[in-house]
mmCIF file as gemmi writes it, N, C-alpha and C atoms, coordinates in Angstrom:
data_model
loop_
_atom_site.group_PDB
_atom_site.id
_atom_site.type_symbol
_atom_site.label_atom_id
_atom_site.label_alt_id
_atom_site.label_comp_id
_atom_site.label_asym_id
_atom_site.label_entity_id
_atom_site.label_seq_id
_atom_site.pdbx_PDB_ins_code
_atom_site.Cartn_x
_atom_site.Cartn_y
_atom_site.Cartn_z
_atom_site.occupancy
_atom_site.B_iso_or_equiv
_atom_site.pdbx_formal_charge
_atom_site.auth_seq_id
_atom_site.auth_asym_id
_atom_site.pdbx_PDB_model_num
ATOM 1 N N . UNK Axp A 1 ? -36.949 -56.228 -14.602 1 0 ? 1 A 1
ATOM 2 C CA . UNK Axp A 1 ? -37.243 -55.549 -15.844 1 0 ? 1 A 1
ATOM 3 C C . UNK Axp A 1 ? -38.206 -56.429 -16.639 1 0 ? 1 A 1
ATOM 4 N N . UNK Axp A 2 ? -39.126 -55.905 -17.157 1 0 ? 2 A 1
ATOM 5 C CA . UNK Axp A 2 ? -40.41 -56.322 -18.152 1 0 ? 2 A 1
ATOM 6 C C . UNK Axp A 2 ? -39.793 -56.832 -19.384 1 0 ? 2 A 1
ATOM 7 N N . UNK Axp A 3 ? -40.569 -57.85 -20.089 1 0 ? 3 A 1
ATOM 8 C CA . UNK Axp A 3 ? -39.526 -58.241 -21.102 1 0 ? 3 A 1
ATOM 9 C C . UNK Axp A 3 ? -40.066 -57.262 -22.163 1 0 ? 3 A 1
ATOM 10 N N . UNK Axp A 4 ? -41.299 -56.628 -22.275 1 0 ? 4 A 1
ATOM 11 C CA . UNK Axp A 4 ? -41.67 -55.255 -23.058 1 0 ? 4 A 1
ATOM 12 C C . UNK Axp A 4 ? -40.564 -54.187 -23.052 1 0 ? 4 A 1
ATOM 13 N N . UNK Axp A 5 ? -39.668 -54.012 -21.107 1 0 ? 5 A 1
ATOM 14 C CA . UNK Axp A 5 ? -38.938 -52.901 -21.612 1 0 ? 5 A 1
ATOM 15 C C . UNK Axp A 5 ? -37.719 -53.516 -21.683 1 0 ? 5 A 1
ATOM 16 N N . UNK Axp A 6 ? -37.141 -54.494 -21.612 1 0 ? 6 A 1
ATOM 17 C CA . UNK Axp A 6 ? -36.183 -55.173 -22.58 1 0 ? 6 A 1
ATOM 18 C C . UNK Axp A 6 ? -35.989 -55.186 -23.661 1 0 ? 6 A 1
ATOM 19 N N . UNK Axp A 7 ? -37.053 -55.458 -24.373 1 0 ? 7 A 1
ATOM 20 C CA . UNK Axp A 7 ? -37.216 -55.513 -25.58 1 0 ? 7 A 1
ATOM 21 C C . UNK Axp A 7 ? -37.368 -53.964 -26.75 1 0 ? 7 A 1
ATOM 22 N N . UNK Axp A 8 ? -38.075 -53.597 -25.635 1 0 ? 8 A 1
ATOM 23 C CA . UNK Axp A 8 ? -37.884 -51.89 -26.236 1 0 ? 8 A 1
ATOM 24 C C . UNK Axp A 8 ? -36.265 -51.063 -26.068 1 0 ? 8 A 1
ATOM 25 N N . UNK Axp A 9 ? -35.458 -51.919 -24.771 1 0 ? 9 A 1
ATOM 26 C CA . UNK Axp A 9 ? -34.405 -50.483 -24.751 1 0 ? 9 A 1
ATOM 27 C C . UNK Axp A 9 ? -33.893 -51.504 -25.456 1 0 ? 9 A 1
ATOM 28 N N . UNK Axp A 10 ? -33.843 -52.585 -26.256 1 0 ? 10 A 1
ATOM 29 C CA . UNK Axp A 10 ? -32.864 -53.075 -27.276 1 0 ? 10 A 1
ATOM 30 C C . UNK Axp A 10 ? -32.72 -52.561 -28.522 1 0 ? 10 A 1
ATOM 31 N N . UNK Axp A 11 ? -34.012 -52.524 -28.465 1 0 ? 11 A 1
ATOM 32 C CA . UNK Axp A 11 ? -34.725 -51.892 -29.82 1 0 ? 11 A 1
ATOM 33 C C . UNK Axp A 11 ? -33.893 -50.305 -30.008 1 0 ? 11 A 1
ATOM 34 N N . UNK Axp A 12 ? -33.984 -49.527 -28.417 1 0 ? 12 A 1
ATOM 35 C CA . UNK Axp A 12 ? -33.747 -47.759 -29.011 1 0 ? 12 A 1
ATOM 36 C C . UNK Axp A 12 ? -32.278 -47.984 -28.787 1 0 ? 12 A 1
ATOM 37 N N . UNK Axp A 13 ? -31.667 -48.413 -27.708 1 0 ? 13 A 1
ATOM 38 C CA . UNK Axp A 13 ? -30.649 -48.402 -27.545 1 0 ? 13 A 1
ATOM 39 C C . UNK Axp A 13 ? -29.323 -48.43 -29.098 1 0 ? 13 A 1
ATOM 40 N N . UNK Axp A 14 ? -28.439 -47.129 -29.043 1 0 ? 14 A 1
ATOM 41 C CA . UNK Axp A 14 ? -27.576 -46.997 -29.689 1 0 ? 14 A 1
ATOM 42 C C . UNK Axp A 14 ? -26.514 -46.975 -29.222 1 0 ? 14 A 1
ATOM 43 N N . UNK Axp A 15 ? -25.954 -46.718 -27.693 1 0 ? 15 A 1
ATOM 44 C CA . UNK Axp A 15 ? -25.153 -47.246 -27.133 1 0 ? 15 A 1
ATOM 45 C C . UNK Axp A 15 ? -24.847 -48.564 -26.436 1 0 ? 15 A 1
ATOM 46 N N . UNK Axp A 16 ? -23.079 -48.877 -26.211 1 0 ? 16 A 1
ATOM 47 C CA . UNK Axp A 16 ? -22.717 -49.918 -25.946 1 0 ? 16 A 1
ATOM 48 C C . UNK Axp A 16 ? -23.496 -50.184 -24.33 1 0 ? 16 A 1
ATOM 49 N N . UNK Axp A 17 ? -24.05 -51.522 -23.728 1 0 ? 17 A 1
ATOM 50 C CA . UNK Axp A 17 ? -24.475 -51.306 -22.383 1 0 ? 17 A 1
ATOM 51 C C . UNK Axp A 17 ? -22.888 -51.488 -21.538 1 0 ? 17 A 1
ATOM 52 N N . UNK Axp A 18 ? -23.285 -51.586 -20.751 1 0 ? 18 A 1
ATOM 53 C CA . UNK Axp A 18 ? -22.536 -52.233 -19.413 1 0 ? 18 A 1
ATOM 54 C C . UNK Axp A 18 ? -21.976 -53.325 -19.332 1 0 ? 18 A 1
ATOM 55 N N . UNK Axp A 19 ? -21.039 -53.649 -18.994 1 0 ? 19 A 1
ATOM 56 C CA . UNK Axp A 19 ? -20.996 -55.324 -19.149 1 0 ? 19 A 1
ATOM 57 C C . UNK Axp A 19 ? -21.764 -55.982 -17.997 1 0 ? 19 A 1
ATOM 58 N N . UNK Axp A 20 ? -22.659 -55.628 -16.727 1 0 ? 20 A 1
ATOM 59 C CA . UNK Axp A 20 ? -23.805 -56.072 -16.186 1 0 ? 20 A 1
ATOM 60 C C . UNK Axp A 20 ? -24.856 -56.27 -17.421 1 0 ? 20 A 1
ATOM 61 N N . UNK Axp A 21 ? -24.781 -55.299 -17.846 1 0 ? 21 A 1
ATOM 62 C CA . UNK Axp A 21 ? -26.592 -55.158 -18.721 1 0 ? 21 A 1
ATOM 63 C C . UNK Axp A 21 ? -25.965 -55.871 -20.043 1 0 ? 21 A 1
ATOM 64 N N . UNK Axp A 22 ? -24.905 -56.543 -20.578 1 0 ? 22 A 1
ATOM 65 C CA . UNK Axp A 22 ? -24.63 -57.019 -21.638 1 0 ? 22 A 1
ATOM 66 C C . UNK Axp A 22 ? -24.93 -58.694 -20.825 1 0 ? 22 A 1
ATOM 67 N N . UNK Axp A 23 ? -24.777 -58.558 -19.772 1 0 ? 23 A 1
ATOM 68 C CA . UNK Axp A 23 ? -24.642 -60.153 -19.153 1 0 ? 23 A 1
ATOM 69 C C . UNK Axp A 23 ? -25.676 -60.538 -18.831 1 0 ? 23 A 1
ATOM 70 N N . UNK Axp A 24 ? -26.626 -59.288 -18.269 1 0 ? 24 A 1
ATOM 71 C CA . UNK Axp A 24 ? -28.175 -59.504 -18.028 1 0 ? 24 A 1
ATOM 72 C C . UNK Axp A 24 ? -28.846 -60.271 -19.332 1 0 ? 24 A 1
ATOM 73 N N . UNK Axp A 25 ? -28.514 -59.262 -20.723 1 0 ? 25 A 1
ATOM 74 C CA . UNK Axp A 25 ? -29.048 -59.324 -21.928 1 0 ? 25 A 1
ATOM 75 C C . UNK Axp A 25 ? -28.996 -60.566 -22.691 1 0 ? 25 A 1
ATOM 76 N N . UNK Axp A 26 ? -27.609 -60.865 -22.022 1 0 ? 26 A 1
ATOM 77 C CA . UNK Axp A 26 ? -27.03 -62.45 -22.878 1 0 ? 26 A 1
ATOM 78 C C . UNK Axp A 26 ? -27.897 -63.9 -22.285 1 0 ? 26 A 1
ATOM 79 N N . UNK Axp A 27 ? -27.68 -63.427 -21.298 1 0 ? 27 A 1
ATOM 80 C CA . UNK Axp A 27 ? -28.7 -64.442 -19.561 1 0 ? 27 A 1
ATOM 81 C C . UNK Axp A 27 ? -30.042 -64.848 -20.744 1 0 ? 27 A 1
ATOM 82 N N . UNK Axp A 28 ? -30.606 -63.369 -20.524 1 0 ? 28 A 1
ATOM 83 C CA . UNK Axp A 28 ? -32.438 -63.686 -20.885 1 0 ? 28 A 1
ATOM 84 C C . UNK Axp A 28 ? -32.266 -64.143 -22.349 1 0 ? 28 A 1
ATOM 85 N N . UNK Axp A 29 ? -31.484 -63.879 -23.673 1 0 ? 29 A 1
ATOM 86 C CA . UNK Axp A 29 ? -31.549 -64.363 -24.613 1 0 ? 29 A 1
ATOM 87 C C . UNK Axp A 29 ? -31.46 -66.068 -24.424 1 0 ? 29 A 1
ATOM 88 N N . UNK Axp A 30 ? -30.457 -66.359 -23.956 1 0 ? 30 A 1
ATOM 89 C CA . UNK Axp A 30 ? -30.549 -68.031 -23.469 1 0 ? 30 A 1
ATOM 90 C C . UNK Axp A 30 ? -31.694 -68.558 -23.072 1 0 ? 30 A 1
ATOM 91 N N . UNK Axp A 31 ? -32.24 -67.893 -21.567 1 0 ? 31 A 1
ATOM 92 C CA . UNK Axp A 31 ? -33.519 -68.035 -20.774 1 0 ? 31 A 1
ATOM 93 C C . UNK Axp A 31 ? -34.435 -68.361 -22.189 1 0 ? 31 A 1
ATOM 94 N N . UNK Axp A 32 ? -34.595 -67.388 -23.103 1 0 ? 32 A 1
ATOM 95 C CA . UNK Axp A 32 ? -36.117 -67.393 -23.978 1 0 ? 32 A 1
ATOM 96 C C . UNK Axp A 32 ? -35.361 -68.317 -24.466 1 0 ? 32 A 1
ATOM 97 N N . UNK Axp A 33 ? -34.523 -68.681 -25.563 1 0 ? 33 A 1
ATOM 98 C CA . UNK Axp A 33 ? -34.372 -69.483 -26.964 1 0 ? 33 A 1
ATOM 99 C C . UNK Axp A 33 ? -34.339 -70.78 -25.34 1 0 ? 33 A 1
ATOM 100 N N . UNK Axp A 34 ? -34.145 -71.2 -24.421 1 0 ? 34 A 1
ATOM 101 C CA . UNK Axp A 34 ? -34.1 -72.534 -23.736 1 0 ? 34 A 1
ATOM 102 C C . UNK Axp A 34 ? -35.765 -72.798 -23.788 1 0 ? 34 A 1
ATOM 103 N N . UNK Axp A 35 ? -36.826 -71.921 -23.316 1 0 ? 35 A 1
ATOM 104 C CA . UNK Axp A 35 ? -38.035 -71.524 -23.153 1 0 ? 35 A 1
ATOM 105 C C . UNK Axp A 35 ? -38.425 -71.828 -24.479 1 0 ? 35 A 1
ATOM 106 N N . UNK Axp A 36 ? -38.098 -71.491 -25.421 1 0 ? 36 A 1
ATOM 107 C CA . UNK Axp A 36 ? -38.643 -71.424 -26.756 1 0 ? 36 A 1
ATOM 108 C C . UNK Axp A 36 ? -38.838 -72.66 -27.104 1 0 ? 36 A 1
ATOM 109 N N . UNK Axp A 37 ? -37.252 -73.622 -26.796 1 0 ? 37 A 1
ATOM 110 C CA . UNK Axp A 37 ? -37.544 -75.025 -27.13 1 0 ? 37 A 1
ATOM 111 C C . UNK Axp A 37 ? -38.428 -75.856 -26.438 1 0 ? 37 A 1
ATOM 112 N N . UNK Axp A 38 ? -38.653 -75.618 -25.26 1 0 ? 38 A 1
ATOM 113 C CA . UNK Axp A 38 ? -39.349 -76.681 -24.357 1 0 ? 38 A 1
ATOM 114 C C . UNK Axp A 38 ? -40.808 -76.21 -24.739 1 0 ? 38 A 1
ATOM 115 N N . UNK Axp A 39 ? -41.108 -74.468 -25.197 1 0 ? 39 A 1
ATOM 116 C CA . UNK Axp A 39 ? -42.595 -74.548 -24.88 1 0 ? 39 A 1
ATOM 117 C C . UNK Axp A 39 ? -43.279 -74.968 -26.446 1 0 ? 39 A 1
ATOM 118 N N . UNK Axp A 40 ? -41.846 -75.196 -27.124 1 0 ? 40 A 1
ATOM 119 C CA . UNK Axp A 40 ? -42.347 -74.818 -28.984 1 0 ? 40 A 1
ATOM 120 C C . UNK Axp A 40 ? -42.675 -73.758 -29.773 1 0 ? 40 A 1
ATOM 121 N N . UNK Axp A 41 ? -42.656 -72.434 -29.373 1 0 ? 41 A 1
ATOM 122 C CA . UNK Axp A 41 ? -42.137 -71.522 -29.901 1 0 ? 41 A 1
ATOM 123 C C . UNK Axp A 41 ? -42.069 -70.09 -29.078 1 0 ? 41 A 1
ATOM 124 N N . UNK Axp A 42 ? -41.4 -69.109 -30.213 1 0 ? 42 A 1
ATOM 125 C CA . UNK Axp A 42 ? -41.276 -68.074 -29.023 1 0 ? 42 A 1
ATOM 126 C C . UNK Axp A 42 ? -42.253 -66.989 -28.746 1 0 ? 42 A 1
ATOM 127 N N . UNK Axp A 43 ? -43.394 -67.238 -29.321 1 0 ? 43 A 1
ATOM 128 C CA . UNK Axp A 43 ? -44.671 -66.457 -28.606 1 0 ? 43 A 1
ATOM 129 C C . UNK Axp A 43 ? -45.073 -67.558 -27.342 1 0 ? 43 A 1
ATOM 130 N N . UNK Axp A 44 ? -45.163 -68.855 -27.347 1 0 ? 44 A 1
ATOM 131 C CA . UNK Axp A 44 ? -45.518 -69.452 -26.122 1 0 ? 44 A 1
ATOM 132 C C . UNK Axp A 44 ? -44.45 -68.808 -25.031 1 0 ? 44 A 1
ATOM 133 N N . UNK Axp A 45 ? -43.1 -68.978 -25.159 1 0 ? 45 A 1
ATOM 134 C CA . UNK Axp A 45 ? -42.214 -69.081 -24.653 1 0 ? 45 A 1
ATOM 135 C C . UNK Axp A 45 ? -42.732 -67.096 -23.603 1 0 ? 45 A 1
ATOM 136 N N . UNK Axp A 46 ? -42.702 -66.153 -24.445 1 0 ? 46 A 1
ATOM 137 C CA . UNK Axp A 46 ? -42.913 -64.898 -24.056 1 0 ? 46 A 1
ATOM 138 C C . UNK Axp A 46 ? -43.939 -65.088 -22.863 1 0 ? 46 A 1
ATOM 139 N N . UNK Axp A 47 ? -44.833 -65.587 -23.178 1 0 ? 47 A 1
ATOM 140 C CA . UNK Axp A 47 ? -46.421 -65.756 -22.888 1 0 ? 47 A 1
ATOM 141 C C . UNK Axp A 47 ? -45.999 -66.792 -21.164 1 0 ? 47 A 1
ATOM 142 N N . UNK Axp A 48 ? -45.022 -67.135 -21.407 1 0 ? 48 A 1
ATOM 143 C CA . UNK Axp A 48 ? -44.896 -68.253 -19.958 1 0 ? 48 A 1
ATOM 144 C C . UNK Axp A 48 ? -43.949 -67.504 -19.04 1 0 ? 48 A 1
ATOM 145 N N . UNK Axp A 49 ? -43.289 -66.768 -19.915 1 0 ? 49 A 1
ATOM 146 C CA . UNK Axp A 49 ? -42.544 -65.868 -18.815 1 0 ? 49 A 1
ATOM 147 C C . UNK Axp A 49 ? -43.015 -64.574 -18.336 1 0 ? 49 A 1
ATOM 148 N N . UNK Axp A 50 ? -44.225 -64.295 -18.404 1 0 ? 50 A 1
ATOM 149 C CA . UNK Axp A 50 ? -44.998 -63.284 -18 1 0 ? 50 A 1
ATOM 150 C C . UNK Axp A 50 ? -45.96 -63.7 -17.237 1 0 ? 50 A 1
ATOM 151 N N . UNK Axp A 51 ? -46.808 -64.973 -17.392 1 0 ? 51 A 1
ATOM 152 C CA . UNK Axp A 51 ? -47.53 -65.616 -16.549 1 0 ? 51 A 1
ATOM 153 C C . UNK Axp A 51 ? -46.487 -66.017 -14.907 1 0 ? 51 A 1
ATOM 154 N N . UNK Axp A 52 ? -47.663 -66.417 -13.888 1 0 ? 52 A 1
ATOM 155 C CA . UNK Axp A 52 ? -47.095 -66.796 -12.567 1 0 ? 52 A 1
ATOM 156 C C . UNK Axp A 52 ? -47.33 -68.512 -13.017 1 0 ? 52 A 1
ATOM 157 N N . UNK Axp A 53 ? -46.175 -68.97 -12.16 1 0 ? 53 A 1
ATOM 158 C CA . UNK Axp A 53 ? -45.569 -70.242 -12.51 1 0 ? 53 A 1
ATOM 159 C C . UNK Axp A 53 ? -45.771 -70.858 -10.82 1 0 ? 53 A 1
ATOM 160 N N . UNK Axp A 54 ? -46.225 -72.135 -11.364 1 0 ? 54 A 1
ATOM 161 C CA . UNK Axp A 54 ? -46.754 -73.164 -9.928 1 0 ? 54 A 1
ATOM 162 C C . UNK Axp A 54 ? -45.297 -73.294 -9.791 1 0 ? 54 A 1
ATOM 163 N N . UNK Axp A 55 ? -44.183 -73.651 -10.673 1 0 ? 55 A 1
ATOM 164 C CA . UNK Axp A 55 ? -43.412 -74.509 -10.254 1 0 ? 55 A 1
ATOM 165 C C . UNK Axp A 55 ? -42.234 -72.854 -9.431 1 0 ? 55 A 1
ATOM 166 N N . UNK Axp A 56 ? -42.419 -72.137 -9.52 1 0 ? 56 A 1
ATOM 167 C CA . UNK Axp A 56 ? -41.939 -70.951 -8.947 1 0 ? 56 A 1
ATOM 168 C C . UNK Axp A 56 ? -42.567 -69.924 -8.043 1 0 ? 56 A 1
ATOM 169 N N . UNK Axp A 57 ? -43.114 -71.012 -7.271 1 0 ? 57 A 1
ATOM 170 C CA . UNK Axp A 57 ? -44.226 -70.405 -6.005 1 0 ? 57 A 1
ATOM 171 C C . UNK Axp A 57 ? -45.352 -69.317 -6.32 1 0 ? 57 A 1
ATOM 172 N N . UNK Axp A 58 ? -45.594 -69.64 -7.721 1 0 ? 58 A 1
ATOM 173 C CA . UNK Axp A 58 ? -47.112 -68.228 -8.666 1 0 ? 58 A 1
ATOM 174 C C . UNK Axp A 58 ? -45.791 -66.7 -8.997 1 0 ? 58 A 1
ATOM 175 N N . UNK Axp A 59 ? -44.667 -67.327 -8.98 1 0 ? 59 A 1
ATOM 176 C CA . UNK Axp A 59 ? -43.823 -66.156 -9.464 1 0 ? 59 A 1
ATOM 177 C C . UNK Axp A 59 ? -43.527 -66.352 -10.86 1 0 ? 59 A 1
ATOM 178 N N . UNK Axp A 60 ? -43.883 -64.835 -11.427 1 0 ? 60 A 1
ATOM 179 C CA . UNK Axp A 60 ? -43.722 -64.94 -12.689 1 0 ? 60 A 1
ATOM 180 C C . UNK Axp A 60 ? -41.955 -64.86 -12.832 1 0 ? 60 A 1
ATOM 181 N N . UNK Axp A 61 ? -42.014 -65.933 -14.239 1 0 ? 61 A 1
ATOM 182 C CA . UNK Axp A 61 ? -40.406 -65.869 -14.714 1 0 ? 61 A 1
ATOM 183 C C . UNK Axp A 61 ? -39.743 -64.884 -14.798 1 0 ? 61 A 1
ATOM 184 N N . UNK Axp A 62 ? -40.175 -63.651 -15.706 1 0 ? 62 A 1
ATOM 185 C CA . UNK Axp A 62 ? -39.579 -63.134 -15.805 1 0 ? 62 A 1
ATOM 186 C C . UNK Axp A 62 ? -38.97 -61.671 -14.957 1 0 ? 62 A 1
ATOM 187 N N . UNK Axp A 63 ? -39.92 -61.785 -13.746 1 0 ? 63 A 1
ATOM 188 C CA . UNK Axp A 63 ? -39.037 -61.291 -12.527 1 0 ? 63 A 1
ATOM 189 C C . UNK Axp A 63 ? -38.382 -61.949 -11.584 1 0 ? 63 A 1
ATOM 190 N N . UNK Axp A 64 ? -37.984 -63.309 -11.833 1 0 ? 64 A 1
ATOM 191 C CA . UNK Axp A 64 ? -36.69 -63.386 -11.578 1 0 ? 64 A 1
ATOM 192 C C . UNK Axp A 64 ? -35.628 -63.308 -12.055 1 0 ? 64 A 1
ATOM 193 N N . UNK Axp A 65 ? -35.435 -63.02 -13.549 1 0 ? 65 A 1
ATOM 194 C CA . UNK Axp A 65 ? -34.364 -63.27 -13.947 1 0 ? 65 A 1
ATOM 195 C C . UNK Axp A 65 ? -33.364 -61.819 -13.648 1 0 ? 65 A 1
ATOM 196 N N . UNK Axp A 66 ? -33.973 -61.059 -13.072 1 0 ? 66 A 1
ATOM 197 C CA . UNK Axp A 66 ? -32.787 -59.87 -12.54 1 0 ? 66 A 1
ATOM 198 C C . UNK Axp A 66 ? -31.818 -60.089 -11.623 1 0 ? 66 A 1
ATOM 199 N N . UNK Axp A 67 ? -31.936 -61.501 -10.747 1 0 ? 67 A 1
ATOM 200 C CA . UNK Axp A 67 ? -30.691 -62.335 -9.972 1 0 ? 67 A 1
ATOM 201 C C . UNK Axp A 67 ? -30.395 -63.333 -10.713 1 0 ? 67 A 1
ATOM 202 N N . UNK Axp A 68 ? -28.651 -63.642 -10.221 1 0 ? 68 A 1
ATOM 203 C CA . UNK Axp A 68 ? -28.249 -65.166 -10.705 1 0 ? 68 A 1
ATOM 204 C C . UNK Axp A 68 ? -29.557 -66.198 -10.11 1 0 ? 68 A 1
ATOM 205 N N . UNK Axp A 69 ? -30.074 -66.151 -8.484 1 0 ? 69 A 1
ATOM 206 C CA . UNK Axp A 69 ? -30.381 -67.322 -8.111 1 0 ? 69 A 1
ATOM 207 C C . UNK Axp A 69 ? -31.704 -67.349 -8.938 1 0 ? 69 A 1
ATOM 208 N N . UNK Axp A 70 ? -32.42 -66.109 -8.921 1 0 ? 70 A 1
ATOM 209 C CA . UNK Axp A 70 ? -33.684 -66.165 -9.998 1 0 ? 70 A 1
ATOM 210 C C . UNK Axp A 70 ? -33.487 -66.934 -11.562 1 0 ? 70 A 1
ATOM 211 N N . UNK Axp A 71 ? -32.409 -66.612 -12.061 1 0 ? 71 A 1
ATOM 212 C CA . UNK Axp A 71 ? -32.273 -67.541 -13.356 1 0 ? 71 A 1
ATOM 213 C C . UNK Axp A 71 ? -32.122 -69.116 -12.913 1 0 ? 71 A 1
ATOM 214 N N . UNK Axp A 72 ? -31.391 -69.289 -12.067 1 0 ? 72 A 1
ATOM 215 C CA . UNK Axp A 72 ? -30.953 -70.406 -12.074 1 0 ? 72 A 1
ATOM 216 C C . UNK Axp A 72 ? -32.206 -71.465 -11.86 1 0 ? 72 A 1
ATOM 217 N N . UNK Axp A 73 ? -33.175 -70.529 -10.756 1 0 ? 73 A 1
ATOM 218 C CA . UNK Axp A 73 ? -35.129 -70.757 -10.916 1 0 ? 73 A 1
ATOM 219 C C . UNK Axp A 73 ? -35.753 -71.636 -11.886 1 0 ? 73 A 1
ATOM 220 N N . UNK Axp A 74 ? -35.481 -70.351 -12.71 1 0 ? 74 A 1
ATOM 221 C CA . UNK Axp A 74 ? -36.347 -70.441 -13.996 1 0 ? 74 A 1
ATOM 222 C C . UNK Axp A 74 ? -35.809 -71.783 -14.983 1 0 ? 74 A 1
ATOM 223 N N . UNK Axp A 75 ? -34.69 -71.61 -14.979 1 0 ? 75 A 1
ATOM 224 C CA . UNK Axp A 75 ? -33.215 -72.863 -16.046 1 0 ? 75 A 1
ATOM 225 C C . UNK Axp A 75 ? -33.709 -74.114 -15.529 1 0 ? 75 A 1
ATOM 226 N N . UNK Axp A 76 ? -34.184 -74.171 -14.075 1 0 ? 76 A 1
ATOM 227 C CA . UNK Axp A 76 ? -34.183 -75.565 -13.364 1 0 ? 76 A 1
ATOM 228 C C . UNK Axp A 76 ? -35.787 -75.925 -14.048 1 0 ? 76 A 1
ATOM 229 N N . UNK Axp A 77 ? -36.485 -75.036 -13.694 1 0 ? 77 A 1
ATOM 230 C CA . UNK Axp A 77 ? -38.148 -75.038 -14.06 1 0 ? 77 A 1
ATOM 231 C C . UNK Axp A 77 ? -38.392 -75.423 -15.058 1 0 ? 77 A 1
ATOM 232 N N . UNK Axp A 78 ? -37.254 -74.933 -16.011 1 0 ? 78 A 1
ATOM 233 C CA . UNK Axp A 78 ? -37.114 -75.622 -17.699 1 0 ? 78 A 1
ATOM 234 C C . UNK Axp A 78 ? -37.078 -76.805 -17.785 1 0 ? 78 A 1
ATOM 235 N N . UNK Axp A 79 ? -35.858 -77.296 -17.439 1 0 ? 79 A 1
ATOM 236 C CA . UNK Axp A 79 ? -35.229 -78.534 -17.466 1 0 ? 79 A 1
ATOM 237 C C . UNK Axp A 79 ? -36.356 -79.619 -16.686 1 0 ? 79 A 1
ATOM 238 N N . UNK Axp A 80 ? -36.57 -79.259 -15.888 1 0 ? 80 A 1
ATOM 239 C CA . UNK Axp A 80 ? -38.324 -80.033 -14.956 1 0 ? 80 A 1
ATOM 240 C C . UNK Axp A 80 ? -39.248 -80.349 -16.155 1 0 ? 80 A 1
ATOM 241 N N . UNK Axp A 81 ? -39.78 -79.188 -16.953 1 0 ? 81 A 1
ATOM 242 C CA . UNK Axp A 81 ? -40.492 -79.157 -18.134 1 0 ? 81 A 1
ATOM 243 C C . UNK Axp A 81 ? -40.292 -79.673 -19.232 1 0 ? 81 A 1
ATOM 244 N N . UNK Axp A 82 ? -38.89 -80.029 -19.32 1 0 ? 82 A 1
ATOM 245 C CA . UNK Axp A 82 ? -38.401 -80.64 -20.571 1 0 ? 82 A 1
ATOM 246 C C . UNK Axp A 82 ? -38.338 -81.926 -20.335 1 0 ? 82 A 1
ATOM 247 N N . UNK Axp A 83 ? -38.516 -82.513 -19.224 1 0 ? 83 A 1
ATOM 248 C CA . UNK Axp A 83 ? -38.742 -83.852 -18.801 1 0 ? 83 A 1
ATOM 249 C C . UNK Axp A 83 ? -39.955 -84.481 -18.361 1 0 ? 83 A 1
ATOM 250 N N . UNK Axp A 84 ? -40.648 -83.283 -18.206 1 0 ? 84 A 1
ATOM 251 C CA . UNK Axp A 84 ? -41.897 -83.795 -18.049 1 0 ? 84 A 1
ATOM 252 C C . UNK Axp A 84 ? -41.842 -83.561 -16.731 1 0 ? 84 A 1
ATOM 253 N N . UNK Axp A 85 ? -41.306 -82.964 -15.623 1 0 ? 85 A 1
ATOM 254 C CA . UNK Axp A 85 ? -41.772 -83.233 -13.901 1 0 ? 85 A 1
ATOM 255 C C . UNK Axp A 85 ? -41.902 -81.902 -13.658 1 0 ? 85 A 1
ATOM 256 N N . UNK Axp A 86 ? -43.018 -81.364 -13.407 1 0 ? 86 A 1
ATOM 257 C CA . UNK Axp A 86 ? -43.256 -80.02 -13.41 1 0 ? 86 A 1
ATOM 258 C C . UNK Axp A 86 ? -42.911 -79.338 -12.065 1 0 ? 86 A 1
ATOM 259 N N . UNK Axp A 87 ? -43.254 -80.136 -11.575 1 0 ? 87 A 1
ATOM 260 C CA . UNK Axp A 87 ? -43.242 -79.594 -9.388 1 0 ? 87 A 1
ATOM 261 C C . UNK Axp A 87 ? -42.285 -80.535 -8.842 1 0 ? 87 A 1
């Protein structure tokens, strides 16, 4: 899922989700505000998870985060970034 239509069915959405799509929802809120800190804010942060990522074989972030192992990807890619070791 696009973080455009994430962000949009949050937006229309008036019903309760799923507890998948509440866990999905909770996941990527972490994912960005972790993203947010390492890139310094959350337009960079948007902007990196839509781009393809060296350290995620030119895969963009934010299609992985629809699996656990895809987040866990991206969380590690962070933590690499927040230390400075990119690859």
């Amino acid at each position: 899922m696009s973080l455009r239509t994430l962000l949009r069915r949050k937006a229309a959405c008036k019903k309760p989700r799923n507890s998948e799509q509440s866990g999905r929802t909770c996941k990527f809120a972490e994912t960005l505000a972790k993203a947010a800190a390492v890139l310094g804010s959350q337009e960079e942060a948007e902007r990196w998870l839509e781009r393809p990522a060296i350290g995620l074989d030119q895969r963009r972030p934010i299609d992985l985060l629809s699996t656990p192992a895809g987040v866990e990807m991206v969380e590690n890619l962070l933590e690499r970034l927040e230390y400075g070791v990119y690859v």
